[in-house]
C-alpha positions as CSV (number, residue, x, y, z in Angstrom):
1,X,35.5,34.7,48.2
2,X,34.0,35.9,51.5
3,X,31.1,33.4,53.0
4,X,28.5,36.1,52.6
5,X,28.5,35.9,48.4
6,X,25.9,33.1,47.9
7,X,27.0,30.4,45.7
8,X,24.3,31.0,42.7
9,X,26.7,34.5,43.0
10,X,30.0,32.9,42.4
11,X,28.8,30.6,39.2
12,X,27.4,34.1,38.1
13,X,30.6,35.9,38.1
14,X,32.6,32.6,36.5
15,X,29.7,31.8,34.1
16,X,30.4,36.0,33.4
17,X,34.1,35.2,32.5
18,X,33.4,32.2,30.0
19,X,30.9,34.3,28.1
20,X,33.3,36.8,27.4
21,X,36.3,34.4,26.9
22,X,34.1,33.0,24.0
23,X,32.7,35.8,22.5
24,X,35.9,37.9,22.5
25,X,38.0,37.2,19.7
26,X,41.3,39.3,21.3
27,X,42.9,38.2,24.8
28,X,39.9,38.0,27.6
29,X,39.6,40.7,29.4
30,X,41.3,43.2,27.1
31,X,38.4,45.5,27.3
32,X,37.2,47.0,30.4
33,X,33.4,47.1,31.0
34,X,31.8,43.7,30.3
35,X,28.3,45.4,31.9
36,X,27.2,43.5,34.7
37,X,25.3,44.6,37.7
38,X,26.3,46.5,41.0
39,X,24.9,47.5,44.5
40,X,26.8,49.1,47.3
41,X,26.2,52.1,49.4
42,X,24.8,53.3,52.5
43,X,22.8,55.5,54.0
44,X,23.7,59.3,54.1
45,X,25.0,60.9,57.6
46,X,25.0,64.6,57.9
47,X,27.5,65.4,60.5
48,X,31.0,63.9,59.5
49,X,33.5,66.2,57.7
50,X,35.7,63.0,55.8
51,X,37.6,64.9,53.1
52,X,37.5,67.2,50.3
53,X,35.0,65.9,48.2
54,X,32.6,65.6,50.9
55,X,30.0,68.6,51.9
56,X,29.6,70.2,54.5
57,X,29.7,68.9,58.2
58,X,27.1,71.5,59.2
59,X,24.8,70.3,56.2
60,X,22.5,67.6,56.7
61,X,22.4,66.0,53.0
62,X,19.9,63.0,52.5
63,X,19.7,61.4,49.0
64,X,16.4,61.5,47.7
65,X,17.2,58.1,46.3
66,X,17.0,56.4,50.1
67,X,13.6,56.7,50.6
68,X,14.2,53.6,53.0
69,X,17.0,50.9,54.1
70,X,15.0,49.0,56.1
71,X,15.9,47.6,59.4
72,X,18.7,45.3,58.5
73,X,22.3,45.5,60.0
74,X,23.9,45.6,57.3
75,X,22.0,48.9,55.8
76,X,24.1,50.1,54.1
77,X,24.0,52.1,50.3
78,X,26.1,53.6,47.6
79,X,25.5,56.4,45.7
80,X,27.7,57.3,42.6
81,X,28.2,60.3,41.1
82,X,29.3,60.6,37.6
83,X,30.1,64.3,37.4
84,X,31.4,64.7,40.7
85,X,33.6,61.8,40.2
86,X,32.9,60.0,43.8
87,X,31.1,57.2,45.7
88,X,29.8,57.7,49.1
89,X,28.9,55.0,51.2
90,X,25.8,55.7,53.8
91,X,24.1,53.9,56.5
92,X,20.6,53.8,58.1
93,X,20.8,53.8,62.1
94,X,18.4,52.2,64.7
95,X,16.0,55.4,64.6
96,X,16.1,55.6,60.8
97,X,17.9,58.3,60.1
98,X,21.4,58.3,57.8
99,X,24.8,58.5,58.2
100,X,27.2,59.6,56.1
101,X,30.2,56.4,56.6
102,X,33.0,57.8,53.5
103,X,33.8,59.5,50.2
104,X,35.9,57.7,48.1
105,X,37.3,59.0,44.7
106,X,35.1,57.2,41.6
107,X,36.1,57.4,37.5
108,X,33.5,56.0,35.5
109,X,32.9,55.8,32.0
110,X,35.0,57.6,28.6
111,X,31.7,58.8,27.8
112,X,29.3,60.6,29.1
113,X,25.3,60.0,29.6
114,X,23.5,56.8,30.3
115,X,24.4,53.5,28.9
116,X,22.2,51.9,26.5
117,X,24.0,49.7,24.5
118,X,27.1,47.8,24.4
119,X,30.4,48.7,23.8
120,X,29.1,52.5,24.0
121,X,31.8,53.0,27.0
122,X,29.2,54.6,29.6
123,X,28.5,54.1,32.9
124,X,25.0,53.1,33.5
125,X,22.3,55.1,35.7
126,X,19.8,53.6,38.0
127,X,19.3,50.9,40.8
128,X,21.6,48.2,40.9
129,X,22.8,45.4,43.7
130,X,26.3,44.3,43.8
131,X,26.0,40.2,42.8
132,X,29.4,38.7,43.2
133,X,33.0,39.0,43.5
134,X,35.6,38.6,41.0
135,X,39.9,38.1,42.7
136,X,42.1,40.4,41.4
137,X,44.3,37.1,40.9
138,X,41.1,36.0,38.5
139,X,41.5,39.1,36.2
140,X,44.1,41.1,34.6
141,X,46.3,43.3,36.3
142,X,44.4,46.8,35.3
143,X,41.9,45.8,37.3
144,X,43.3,45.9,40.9
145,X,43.1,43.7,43.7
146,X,39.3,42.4,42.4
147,X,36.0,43.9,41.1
148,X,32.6,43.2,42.4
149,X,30.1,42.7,39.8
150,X,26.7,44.6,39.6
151,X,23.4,43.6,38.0
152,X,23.3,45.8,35.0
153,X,21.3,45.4,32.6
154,X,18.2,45.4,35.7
155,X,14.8,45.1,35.1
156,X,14.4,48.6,34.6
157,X,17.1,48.6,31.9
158,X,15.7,45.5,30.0
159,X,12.1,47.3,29.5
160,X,14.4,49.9,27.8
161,X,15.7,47.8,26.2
162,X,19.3,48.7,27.2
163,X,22.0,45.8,26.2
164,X,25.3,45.4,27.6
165,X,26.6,43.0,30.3
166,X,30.4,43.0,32.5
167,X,29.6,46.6,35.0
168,X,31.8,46.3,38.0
169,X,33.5,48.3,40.5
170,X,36.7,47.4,40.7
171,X,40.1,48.8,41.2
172,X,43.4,49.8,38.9
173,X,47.1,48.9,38.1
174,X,47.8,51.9,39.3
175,X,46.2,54.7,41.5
176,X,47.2,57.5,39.2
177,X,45.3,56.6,36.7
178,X,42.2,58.0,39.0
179,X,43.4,61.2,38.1
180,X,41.5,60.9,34.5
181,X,37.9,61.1,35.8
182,X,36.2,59.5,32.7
183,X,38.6,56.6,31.8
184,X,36.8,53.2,32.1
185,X,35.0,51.3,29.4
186,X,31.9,51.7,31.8
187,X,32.7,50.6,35.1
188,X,33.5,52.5,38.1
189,X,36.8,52.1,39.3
190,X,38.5,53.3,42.5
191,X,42.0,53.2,44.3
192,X,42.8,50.0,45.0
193,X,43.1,50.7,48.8
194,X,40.0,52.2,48.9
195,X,38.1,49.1,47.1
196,X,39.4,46.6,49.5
197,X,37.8,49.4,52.4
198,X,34.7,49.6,50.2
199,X,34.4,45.8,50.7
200,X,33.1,45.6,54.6
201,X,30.0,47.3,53.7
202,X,29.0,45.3,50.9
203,X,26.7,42.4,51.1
204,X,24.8,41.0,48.2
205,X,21.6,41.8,46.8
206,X,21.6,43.3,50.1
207,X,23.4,46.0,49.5
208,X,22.4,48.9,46.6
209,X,24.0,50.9,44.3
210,X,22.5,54.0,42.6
211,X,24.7,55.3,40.0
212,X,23.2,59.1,38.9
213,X,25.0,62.0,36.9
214,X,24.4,64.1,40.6
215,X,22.8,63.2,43.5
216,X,19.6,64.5,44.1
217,X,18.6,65.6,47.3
218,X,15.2,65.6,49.6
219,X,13.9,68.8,50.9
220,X,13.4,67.2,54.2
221,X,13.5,64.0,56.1
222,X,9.5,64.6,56.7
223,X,8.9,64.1,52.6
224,X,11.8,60.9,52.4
225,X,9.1,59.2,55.2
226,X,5.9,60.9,53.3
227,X,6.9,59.1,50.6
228,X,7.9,55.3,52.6
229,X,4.9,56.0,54.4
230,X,3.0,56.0,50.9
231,X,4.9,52.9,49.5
232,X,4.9,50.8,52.5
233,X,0.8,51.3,52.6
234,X,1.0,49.8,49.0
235,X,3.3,46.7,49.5
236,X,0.8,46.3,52.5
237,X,-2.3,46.4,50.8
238,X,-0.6,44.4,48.0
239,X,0.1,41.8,50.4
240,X,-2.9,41.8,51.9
241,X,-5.1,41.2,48.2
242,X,-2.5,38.2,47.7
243,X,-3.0,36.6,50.9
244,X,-7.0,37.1,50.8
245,X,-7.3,35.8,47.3
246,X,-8.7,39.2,46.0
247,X,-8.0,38.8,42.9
248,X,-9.8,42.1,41.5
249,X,-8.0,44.1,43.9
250,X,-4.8,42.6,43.5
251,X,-5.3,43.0,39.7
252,X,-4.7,46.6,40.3
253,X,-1.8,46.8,41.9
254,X,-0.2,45.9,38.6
255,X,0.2,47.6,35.4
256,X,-0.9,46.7,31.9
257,X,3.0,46.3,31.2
258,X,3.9,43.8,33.9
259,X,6.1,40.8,33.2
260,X,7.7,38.4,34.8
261,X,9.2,34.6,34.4
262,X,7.8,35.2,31.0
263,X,4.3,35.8,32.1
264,X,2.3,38.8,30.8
265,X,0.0,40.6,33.4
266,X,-2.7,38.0,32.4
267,X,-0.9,35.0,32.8
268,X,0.2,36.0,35.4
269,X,-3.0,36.7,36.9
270,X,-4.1,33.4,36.0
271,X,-1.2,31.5,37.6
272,X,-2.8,33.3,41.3
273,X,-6.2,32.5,40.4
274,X,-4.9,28.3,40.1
275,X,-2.7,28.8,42.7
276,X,-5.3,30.3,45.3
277,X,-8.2,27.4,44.2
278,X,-5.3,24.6,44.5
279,X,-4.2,26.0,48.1
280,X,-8.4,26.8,49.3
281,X,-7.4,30.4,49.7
282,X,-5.6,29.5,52.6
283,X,-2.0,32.0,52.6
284,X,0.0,33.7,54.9
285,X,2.4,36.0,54.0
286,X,5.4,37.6,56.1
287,X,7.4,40.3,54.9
288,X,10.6,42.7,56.7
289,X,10.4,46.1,56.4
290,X,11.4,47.1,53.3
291,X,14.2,48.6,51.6
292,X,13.0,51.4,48.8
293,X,14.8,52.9,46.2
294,X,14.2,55.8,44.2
295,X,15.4,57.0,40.7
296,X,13.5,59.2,38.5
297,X,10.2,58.1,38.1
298,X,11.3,53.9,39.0
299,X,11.4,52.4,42.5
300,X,12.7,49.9,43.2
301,X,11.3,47.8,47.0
302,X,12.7,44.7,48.6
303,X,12.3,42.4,51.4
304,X,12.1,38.8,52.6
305,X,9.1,37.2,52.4
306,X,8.0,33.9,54.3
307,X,5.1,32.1,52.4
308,X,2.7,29.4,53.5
309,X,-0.2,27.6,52.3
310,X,-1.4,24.2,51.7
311,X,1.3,22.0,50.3
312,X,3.7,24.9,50.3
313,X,6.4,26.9,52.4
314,X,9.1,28.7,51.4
315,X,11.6,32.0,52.3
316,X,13.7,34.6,50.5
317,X,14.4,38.3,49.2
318,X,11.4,39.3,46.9
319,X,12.1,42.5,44.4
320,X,9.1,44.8,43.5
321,X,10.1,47.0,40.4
322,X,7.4,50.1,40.3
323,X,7.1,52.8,38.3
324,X,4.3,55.4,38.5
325,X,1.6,55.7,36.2
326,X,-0.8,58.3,35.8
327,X,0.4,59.5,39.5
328,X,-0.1,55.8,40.9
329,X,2.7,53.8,41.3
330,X,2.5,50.4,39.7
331,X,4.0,47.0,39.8
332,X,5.9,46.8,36.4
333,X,7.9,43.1,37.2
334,X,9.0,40.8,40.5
335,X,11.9,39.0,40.9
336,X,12.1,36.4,43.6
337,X,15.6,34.7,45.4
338,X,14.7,31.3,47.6
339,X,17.2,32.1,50.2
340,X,17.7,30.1,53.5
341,X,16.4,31.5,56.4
342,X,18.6,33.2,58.9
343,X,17.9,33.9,62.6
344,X,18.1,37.7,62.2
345,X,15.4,37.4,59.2
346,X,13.0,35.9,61.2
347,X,13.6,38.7,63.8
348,X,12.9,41.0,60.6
349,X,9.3,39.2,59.5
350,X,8.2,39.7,63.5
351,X,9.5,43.0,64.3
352,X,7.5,43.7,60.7
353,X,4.3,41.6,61.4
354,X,4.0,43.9,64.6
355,X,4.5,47.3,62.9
356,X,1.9,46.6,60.8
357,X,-0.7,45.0,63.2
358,X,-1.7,42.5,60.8
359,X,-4.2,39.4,61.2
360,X,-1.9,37.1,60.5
């Protein structure tokens, strides 16, 4: 396994295989989609003709989806589409604008719609980070040289209550079998020479994956950076409430509905009020610019976050799952990744502190 899949990643993707060696009562593995979670894709590009399946060259074609992909290296996004049975890989550039990288051919699920439950053999919709790597070695021989394994059921899925677990992208025994565009159990699987491309532009929880029926697209490029402009002023007054203290204001950054680590949004709310009198108000925050991801009325934001205050430091990739309410987007649940920090992250926070101008 490449050094780039964290190690929490790896025990993921074996703990993955003893759940379903336990609760399957047949040989392991003898159904396809265990549900699990994915992420992969880049940014789109709008002037490289790659194949049949793609548009056209002359067309520039941005995903409504990639509202932002942040200014990482390694910015890159997938987008899957159901009913035109492919995955196309993009990538932000330097001045923010997208690339279209490849097209690959992409069968998904026996039947159609979103998932919702398990064993219902669809392929589920939404936002969703690639986690881990399974060996093709690892698995049986229907699923190709490996699978990489996504994050279903998300956050988003799980206040849907949606159940399920085992959604990969992964490859076949054999490429004709792409042919049949609905023929998985709920995963997406591709040739197997095309997976092991699809592998250099994958980096986890780095790297997303928005599974749709068709990819919507944005009028313009001016309304994808309306609408970053809009978010990024939220996740900067957000951070701004936290790091004063301002607990009324931060309060309303949140919905009624928030929860997170088991906290409801009053807990929650309490757990900042301690945590602000034990530190003396005294927090600084430091965020990269963001990535944000859209999908019907959820976005999803991330970003690495340094954090100090008395008696406390720490780094990693923090998740902001909003939703909007009553036009307003709200903060419905956080997820948070302690992550060591890495030279070109640091670059990220400073580059960001400076965009913003903040008081830091």
């Amino acid at each position: 396994m490449p050094e780039r899949y964290h190690p929490l990643f790896k025990s993921i993707a074996l703990l993955t295989i003893q759940v379903m060696s336990l609760s399957y009562s047949g040989p392991i593995f003898s159904l396809e989609g265990f549900e699990q979670d994915v992420q992969s894709i880049e940014v789109p590009s709008s002037n490289i003709l790659l194949n049949e399946e793609t548009l056209s060259s002359h067309t520039i074609q941005i995903p409504k989806a990639l509202i932002s992909l942040g200014n990482e290296p390694s910015a890159y996004a997938l987008i899957v589409e159901k009913l035109q049975h492919r995955l196309t890989v993009y990538k932000s550039n330097s001045s923010g604008d997208y690339e279209l990288i490849k097209t690959y051919r992409a069968i998904t699920g026996k039947k159609q719609g979103d998932k919702k439950y398990t064993g219902d053999k669809r392929t589920p919709e939404g936002i969703y980070f690639i986690t881990g790597r399974i060996d093709g070695n690892k698995l049986p021989p229907k699923y190709g040289p490996g699978a990489f394994v996504l994050d279903y059921p998300n956050i988003f899925d799980q206040r849907l209550s949606k159940t399920g677990y085992g959604i990969w992208i992964h490859g076949v025994e054999n490429d004709a079998r792409t042919d049949n565009p609905f023929d998985t159990d709920g995963c997406i699987a591709l040739k197997n020479q095309d997976w092991l491309e699809l592998e250099k532009y994958i980096f986890p929880l780095e790297t997303p994956v928005i599974i749709t029926k068709e990819m919507s697209l944005a009028i313009s490029k001016q309304d994808l950076d309306e609408e970053k402009e809009k978010i990024m002023k939220f996740v900067e007054s957000w951070k701004s409430s936290w790091k004063n203290s301002d607990i009324n204001k931060y309060d309303q950054f949140y919905s009624d509905s928030f929860s997170s680590q088991g906290k409801n949004k009053k807990k929650w709310l309490d757990m900042k009020k301690n945590l602000s009198s034990i530190r003396n108000g005294n927090i600084n925050i430091e965020i990269s610019e963001p990535k944000i991801l859209a999908f019907e009325n959820q976005v999803l934001v991330s970003f690495y976050q340094k954090y100090q205050a008395q008696g406390k430091e720490d780094y990693g990739r923090k998740f902001l799952y909003l939703q909007l309410e009553n036009s307003n987007y709200k903060i419905v649940s956080e997820k948070w990744f302690n992550e060591p920090a890495k030279n070109e992250h640091i670059n990220a926070l400073v580059r960001q502190k400076n965009e913003f101008n903040t008081k830091q």
